[in-house]
C-alpha positions in Angstrom: -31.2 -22.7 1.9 -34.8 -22.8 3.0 -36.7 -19.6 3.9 -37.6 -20.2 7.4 -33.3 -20.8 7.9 -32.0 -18.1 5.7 -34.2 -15.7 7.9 -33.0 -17.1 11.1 -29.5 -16.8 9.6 -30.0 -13.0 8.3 -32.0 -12.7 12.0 -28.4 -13.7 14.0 -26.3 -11.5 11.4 -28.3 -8.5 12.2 -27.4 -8.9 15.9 -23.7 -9.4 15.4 -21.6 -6.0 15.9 -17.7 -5.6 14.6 -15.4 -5.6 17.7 -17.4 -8.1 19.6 -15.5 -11.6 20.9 -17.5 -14.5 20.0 -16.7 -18.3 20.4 -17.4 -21.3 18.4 -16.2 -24.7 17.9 -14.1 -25.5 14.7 -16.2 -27.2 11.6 -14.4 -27.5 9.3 -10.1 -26.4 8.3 -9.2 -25.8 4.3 -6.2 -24.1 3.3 -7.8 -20.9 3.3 -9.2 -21.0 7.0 -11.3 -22.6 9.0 -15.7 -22.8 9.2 -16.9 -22.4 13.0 -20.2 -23.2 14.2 -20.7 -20.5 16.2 -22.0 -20.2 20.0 -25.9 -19.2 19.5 -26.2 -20.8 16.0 -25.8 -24.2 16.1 -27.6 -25.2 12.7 -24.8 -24.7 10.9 -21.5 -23.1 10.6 -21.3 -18.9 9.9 -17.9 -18.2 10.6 -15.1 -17.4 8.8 -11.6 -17.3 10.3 -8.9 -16.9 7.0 -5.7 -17.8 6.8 -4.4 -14.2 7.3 -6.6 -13.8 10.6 -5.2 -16.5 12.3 -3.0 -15.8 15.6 0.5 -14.3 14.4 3.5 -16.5 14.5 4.7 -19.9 13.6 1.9 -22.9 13.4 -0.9 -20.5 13.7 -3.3 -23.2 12.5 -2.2 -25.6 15.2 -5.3 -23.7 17.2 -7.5 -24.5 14.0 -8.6 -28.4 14.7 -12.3 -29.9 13.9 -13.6 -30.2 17.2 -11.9 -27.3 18.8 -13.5 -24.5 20.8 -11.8 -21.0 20.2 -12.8 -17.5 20.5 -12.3 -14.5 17.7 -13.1 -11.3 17.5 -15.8 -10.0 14.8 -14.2 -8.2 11.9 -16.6 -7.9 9.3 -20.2 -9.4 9.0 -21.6 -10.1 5.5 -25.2 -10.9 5.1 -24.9 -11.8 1.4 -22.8 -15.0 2.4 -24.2 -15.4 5.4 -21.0 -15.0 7.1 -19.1 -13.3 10.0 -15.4 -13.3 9.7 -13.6 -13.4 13.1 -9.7 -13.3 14.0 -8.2 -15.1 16.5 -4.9 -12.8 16.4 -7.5 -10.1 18.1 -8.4 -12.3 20.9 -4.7 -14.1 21.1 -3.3 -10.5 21.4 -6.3 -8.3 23.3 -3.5 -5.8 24.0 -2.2 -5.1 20.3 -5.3 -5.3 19.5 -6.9 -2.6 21.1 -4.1 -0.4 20.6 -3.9 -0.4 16.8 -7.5 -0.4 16.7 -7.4 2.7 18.5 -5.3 4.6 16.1 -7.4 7.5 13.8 -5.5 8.5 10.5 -3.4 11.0 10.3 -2.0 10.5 13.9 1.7 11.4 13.8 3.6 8.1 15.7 7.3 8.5 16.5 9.8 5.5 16.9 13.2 3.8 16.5 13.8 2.0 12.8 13.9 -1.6 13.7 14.7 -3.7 10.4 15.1 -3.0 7.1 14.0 -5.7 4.6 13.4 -6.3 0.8 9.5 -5.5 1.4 9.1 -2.4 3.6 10.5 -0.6 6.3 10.0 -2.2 10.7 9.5 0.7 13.0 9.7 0.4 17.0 6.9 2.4 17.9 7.6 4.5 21.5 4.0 3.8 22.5 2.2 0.7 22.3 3.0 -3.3 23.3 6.1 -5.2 21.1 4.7 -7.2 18.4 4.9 -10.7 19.3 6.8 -11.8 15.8 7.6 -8.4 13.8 10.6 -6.2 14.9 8.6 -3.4 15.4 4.2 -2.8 15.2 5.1 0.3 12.5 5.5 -0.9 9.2 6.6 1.4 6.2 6.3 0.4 2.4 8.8 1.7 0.6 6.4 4.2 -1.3 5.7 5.7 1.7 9.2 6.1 2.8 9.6 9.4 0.5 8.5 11.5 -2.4 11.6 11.6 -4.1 12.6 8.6 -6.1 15.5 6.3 -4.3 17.2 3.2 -5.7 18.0 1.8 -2.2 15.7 2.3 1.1 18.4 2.7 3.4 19.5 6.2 1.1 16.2 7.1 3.6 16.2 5.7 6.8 19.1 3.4 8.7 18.2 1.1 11.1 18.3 2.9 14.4 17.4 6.2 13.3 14.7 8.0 14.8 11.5 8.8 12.6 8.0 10.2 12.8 5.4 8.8 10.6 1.9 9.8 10.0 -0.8 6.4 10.8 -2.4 5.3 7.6 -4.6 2.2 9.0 -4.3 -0.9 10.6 -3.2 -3.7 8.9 -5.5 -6.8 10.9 -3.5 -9.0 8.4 -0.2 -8.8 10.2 -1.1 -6.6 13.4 0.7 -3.4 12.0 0.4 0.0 12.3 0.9 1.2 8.4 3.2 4.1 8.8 3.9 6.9 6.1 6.9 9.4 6.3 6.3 11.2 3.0 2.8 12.3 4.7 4.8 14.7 7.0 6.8 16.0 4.4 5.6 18.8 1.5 5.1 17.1 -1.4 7.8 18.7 -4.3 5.3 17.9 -7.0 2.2 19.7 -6.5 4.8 22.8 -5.5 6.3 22.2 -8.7 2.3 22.1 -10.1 1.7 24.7 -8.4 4.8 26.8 -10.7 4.5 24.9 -13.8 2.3 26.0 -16.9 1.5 23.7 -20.0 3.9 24.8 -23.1 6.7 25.8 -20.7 10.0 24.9 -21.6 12.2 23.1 -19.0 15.5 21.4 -18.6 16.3 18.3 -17.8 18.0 14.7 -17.0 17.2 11.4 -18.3 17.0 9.1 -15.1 15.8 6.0 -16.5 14.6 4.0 -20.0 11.7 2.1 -20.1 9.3 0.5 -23.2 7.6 3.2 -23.2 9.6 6.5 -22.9 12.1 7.9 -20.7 11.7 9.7 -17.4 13.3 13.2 -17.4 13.9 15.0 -14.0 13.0 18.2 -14.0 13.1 19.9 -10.6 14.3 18.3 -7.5 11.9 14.9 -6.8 10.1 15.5 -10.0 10.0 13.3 -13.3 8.0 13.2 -15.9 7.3 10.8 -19.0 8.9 11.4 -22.7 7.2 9.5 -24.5 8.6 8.1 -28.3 6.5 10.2 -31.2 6.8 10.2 -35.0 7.4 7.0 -37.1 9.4 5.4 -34.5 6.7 5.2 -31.9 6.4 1.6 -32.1 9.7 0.4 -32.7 11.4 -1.8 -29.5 14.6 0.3 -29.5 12.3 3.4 -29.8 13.2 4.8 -25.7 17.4 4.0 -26.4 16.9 6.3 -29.5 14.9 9.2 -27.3 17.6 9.5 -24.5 19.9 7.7 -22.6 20.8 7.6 -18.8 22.7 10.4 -17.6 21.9 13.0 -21.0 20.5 16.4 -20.6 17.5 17.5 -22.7 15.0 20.1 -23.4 11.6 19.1 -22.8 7.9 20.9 -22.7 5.2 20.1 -20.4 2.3 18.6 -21.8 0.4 17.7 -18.8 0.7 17.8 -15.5 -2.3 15.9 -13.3 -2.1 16.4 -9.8 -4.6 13.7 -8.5 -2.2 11.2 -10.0 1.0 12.6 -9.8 2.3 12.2 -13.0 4.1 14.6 -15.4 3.6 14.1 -19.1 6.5 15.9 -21.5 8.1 16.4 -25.0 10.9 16.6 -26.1 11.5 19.8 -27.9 13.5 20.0 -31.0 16.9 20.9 -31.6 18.3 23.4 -33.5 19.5 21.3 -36.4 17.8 17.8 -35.2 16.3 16.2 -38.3 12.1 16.6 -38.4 10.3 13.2 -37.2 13.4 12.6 -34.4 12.3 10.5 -32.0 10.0 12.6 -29.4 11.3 15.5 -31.1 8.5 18.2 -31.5 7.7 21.7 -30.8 6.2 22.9 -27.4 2.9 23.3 -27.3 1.5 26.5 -27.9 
């Protein structure tokens, strides 16, 4: 790019603002979006609509044809490329739009559970417009469904219960309002940090066997990681020889780290359990 054109390019950046509408005509279409040469910079094309900022719904790329006008709303601007991305959804659904956009974290959003599906929870918000494809605008991963570990989401939520969720952000991907129930609810780990010391000596339940260890559950919502010690560290079968499914245990913490939420234990030694068991050992003094 010559200088005097990268200047006037970095020159029409600087007066583009996020949340504006701006309207083009359609360049060029690939499978990741389409190129529009945008109304005030005819030279050459500096916008961006991708594939997941298209309007929601079936044949969303119908609109995106070489020759066509349409209109988008700013959503990021990125001098280093030289592009501003824009998404039709935003001007296809002005409504939506504005609502969701003026959400603030942490906002506390009540509703009806909509849908329950293999890759998050559908929540009917009481406030706001329907979503034009999605069962409900409040979407819940299943992370974010609890604190507590749960083999199936509905053990949670059923569809038609009522729920409050705390807003985590919008999601301009699929026009959601990303939801999280756990937020509202005290989270049993840090009160079980908050109790616990390194060296002390808990009981517990093996819940599951992985590779590398087992998880033991030692207070209500809270596991932590055995992992295999000794000579048999490395061996494959190493976890089926630590624990099984179902089998009490004594463990010791070993550490606990509250940023990440994990629990680190050992498995403390037997009276009569051979020396070099696998994740036998003493607790920590």
């Amino acid at each position: 790019m010559e200088e005097d054109e990268q200047g006037a390019v970095q020159a029409f950046l600087a007066g583009v603002r996020v949340g504006e509408v701006l309207g083009g005509v359609v360049a060029e279409v690939t499978s990741r979006g389409a190129a529009l040469v945008l109304d005030g910079f005819p030279s050459r094309p500096l916008g961006a609509v991708g594939a997941l900022d298209l309007t929601w719904g079936p044949r969303a790329e119908a609109d995106l044809v070489v020759g066509r006008r349409v209109t988008g709303e700013v959503i990021g601007v990125d001098p280093d490329r030289g592009e501003v991305r824009l998404s039709t959804a935003a001007t296809r659904h002005p409504l939506l739009w504005r609502f969701l956009r003026g959400l603030r974290a942490g906002r506390v959003l009540s509703g009806t559970v909509a849908s329950i599906e293999s890759f998050g929870v559908f929540v009917a918000l009481d406030e706001g417009p329907a979503h034009p494809i999605h069962p409900g605008v409040g979407f819940v991963t299943f992370p974010e469904l609890s604190w507590r570990y749960f083999e199936d989401p509905s053990d949670v939520v059923r569809v038609g219960e009522r729920v409050s969720a705390a807003f985590l952000y919008f999601d301009t991907s699929n026009g959601e309002a990303r939801l999280s129930l756990r937020a509202l609810l005290p989270d049993p780990f840090q009160e079980f940090a908050d109790a616990v010391a390194v060296g002390q000596v808990l009981r517990g339940r093996v819940t599951k066997a992985v590779p590398f260890g087992v998880f033991v559950e030692v207070a209500d919502g809270v596991q932590g990681l055995v992992r295999p010690a000794g000579p048999t560290a490395d061996r494959p079968d190493a976890p089926e020889g630590l624990g099984v499914e179902g089998e009490e245990m004594t463990v010791a913490v070993v550490e606990v780290d509250r940023e990440r939420r994990t629990l680190l234990l050992s498995r403390v030694r037997a009276p009569g359990e051979p020396d070099g068991a696998p994740g036998s050992g003493r607790p920590p003094s």
